[in-house]
N, C-alpha and C positions, 0 to 999 in steps of 0.2 A: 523440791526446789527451795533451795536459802532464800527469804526473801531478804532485799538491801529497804526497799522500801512500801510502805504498804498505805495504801489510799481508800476511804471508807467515806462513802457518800456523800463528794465534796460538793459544792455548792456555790458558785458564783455570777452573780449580776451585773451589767453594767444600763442603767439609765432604764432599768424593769425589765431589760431582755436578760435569758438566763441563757449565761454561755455552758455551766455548768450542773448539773441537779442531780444530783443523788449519785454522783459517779466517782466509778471505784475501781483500782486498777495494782496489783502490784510488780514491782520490781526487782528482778533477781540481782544479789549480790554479785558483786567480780565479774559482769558482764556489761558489754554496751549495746545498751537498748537505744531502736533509733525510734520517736515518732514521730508519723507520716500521714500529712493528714490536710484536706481543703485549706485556703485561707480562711481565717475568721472561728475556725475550729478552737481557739481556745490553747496552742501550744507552748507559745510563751508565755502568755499568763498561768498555765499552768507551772513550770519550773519558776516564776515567780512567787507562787504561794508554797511551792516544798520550799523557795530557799527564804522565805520572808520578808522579798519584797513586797509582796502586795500580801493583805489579808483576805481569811478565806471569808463567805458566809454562813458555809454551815459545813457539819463534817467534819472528818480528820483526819489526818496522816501523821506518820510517823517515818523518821528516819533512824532504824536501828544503829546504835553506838554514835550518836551525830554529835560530831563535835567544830567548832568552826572550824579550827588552827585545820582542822582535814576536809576541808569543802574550798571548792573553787568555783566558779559560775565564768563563763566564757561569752560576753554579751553580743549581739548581734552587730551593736554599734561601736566596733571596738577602737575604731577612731576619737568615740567621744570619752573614752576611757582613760585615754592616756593623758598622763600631764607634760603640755606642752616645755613647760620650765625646769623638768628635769632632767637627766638623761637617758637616753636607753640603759644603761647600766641601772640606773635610779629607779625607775618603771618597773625592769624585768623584777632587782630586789625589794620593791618598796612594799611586800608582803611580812619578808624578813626585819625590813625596819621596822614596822608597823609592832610586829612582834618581841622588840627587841634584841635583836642579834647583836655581837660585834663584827665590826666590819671584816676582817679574819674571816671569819664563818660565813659573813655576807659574800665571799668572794670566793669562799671554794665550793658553798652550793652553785653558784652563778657557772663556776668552771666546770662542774660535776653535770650541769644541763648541759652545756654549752657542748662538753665532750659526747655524752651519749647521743646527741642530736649529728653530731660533726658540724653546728654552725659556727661560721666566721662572722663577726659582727662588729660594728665601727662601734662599743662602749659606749665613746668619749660623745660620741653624734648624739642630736636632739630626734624625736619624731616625727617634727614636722618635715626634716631634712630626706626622710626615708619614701620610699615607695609604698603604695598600699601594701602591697604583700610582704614586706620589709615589718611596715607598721601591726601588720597582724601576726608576725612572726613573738613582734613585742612584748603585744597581749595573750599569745598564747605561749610564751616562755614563764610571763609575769604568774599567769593561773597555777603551771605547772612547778612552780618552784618549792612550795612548801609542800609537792610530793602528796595533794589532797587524797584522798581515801573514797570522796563520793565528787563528780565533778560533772559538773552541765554545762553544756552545750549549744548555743543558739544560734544555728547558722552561719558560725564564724568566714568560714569557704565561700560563701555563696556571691561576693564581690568578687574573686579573683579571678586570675585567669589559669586558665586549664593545668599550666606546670606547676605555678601554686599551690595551687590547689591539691593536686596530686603527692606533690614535697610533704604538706599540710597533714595529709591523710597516714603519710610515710609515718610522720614526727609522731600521730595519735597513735599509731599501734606500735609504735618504739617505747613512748610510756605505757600506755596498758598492757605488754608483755612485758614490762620490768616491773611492773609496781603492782597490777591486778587492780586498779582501783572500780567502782560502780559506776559507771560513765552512763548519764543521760542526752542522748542529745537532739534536736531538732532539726531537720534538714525538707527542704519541698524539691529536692532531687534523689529521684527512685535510686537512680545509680550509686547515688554516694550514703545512701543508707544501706544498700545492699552488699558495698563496697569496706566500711565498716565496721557492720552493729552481727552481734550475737543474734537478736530478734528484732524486728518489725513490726511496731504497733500502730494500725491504720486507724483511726481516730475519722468521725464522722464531722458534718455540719453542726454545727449548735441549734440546738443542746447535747455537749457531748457526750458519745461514747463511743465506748469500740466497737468497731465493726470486725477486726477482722485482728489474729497474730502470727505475722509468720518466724516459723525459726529460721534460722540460718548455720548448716551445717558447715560452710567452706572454712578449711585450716586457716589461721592467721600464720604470718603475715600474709596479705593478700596484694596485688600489686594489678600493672594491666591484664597481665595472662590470665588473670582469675577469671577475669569483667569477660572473658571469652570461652570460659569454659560451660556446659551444660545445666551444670549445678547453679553455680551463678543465673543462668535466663531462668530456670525452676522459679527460682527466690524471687525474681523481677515479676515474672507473669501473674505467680501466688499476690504480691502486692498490688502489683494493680490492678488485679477482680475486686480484691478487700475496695481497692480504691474506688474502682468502678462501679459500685456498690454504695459507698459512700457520697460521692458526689451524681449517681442520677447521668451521668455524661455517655 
């Protein structure tokens, strides 16, 4: 196995409770790993300390070849993300501006997503004018523009509603079978990690660890027929023993 990222007895506290101790974990390159795991388990604050929001307290990790201009983070609150005073158009590139592009270049990546997705989208419109699922179309256009290499995941799906959601799922494996990037992502729906991710990692109560990994053999693209094939329940059942296991339930 390539590892993409490798984690060595990390370490975190909040107010003397230890969410994390001595925990280590790593991650295969060009795959998306989904983890799956109790509330309070410590998920997001994990892809907080790979991506440097928060600091660790002990331990360390490494992210092979990590470079920001190829990292993206997809935050859970992707409404509080977006800047109201610019425009869609503005939000989706403002990674590219950030970076310096000229607008030229700003506008044939924007068309070059736009196309591989097949969305239609009002540019000119602000975000507050849009729909949730509109608004997270946004922030997940905005992530995927400078084409990251390693990109996290935090429940972006878990507000919408079910065709969303589904579009949503469509759009992630439309990038990750063009691009191959390391995709981590967060989800507390068996379905839609199973529906996704290359592997399953069932993550215990704090203080974390693993409890359980499953692989996940089903061909990408995967769509509803999958979520009904045999293989697919395999992969669901394997996760939630890990789970049931984890949480005691």
């Amino acid at each position: 196995m390539k590892t993409a990222i490798t984690i060595n007895n990390l370490s975190k506290a909040f107010d003397g409770t230890d969410v994390f101790k001595n925990f280590s974990l790593e991650i295969e390159v060009g795959k998306i790993t989904a983890l799956f795991g109790p509330n309070g388990s410590g998920k997001s604050t994990l892809l907080d300390m790979l991506s440097g929001v928060a600091k660790i307290d002990g331990g360390s990790f490494n992210i092979k070849n990590f470079k920001h201009k190829e990292f993206s983070y997809i935050f859970q609150n992707y409404r509080e993300s977006l800047f109201p005073w610019r425009t869609n158009f503005e939000n989706v590139a403002l990674p590219l501006y950030i970076q310096g592009k000229k607008r030229n270049e700003i506008e044939k990546e924007v068309r070059s997503l736009q196309t591989l997705f097949g969305i239609e989208f009002d540019w000119d419109g602000y975000p507050y004018a849009q729909s949730g699922g509109q608004q997270q179309i946004i922030a997940f256009l905005r992530a995927l523009i400078t084409k990251p290499k390693v990109l996290f995941v935090d429940e972006p799906f878990s507000s919408l509603d079910y065709e969303n959601n589904l579009l949503l799922r469509k759009h992630l494996q439309t990038y990750y079978l063009t691009y191959k990037p390391t995709v981590v992502m967060i989800t507390h729906n068996v379905e839609e990690a199973v529906y996704l991710s290359s592997k399953i990692i069932v993550l215990s109560q704090k203080p974390t660890h693993v409890v359980g990994e499953a692989e996940n053999p089903l061909a990408y693209p995967r769509d509803i027929d999958s979520m009904k094939t045999e293989e697919f329940h395999k992969v669901k059942d394997r996760v939630l023993s890990f789970f049931q296991k984890a949480t005691q339930i």
